[in-house]
C-alpha positions in Angstrom: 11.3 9.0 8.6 8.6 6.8 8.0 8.1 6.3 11.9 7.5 10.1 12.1 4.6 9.2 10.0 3.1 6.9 12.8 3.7 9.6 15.2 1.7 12.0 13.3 -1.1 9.5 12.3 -4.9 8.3 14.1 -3.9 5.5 16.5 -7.3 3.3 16.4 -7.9 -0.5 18.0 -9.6 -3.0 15.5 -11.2 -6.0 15.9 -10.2 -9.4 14.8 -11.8 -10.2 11.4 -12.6 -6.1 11.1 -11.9 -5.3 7.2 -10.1 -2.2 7.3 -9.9 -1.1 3.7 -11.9 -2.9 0.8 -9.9 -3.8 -2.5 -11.6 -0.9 -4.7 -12.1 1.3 -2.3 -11.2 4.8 -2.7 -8.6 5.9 0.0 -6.1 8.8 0.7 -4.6 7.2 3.6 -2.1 4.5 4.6 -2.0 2.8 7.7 1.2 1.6 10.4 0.5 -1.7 12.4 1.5 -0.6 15.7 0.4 -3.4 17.2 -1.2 -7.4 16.1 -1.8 -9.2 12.5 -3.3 -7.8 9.5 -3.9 -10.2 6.3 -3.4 -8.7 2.6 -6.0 -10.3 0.2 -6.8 -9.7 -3.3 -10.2 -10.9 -5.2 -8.5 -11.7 -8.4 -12.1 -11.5 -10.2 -15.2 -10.3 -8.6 -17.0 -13.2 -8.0 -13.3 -15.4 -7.5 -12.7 -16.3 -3.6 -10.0 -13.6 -2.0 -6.6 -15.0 -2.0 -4.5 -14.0 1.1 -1.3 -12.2 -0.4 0.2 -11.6 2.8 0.5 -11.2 6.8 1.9 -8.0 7.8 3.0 -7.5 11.5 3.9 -4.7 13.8 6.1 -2.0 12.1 4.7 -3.1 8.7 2.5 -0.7 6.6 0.0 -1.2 4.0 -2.4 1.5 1.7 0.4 3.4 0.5 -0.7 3.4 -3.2 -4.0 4.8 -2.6 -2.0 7.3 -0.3 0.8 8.0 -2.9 -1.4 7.8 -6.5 -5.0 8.4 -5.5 -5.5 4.6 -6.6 -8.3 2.5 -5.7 -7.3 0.2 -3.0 -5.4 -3.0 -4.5 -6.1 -5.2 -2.2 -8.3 -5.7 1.2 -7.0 -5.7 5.0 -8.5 -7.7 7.5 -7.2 -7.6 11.1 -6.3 -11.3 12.1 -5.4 -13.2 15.9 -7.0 -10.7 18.7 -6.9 -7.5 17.1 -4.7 -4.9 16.1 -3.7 -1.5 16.5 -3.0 0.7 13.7 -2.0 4.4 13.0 -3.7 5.7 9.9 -1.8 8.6 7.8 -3.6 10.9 5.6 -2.3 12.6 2.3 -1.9 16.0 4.8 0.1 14.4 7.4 2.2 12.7 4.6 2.4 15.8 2.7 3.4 17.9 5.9 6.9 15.1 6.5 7.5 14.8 3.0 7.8 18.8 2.6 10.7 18.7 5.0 12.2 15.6 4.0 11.2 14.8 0.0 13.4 12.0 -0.4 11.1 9.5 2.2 9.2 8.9 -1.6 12.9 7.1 -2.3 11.9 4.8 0.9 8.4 4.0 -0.1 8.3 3.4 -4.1 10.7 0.3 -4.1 8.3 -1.1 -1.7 5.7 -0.4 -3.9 7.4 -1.7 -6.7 8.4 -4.6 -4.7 4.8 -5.6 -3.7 3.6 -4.7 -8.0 6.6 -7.7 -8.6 4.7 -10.1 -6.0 1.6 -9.5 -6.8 2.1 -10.0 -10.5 4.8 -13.1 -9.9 1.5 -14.5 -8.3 -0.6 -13.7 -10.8 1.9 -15.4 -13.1 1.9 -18.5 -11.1 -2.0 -18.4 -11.0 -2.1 -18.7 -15.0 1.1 -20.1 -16.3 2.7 -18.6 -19.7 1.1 -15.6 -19.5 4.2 -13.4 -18.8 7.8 -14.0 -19.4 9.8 -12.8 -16.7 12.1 -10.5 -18.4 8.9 -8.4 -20.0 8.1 -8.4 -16.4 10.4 -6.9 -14.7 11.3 -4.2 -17.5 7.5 -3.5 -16.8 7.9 -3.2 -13.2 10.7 -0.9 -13.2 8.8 1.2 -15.8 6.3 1.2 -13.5 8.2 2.3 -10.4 9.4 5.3 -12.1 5.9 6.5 -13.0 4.9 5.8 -9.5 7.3 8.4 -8.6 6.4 10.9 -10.7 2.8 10.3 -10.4 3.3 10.6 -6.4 4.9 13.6 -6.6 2.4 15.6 -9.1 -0.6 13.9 -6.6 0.9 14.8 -3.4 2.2 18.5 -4.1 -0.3 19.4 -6.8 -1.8 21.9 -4.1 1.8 23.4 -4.1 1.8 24.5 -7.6 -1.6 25.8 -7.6 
């Protein structure tokens, strides 16, 4: 399901080094690597240097909390090696699958709660003893279930209207 996405989506070339989305950021899209290397990094303060989180690769997708929620972006994406192509999905094309086929929300929320779990393990590691890891992870499934929810009120508000 989530490769009909792609299929509906922008296909665009970047550069190497281009920053696709800035941590901040307001967005209503998400974006497929199709093609190339795109680095996850997050500015834990605003004047702190941006610490890479991850590389994503071809078939990989970042953006969808800003897509899903309405959230500000987490995190930056820069393109890295020669470039990269990348299909970007709006909150229409999204909406348009997900009317037909509701349950591709149960594909994407335990990756976002997944990636919450990284980035806060991290963040953890960063400042040791400030979380114990069973608080954590009762706070990450708390949080997965409001990410449903939420994700369903943002994206089919219109529908009730």
């Amino acid at each position: 399901e989530l490769g009909r996405l792609a299929a509906r989506s922008a296909w665009r070339e970047h550069a190497m080094g281009s920053r696709v989305v800035a941590q901040g950021s307001a967005g209503w899209s998400m974006f497929f690597i199709l093609d190339g290397t795109v680095g996850i990094f997050v500015k834990p303060e605003p004047e702190a240097p941006a610490q890479k989180l991850t590389e994503l690769g071809p078939g990989a997708f970042f953006g969808e909390m800003s897509l899903l929620l309405g959230a500000p972006r987490a995190a930056s994406a820069v393109v890295l090696g020669t470039g990269a192509a990348l299909a970007e999905v709006t909150k229409e094309a999204f909406q348009a699958v997900a009317r037909n086929r509701p349950t591709i929300l149960d594909e994407l929320i335990p990756i976002m709660a997944r990636r919450a779990h990284e980035t806060a393990t991290r963040a953890a590691r960063a400042e040791p003893g400030t979380a114990d890891a069973a608080r954590q992870q009762q706070q990450i499934l708390q949080r997965a279930t409001e990410m449903t929810a939420a994700a369903q009120r943002f994206l089919f508000a219109a529908d009730r209207q």
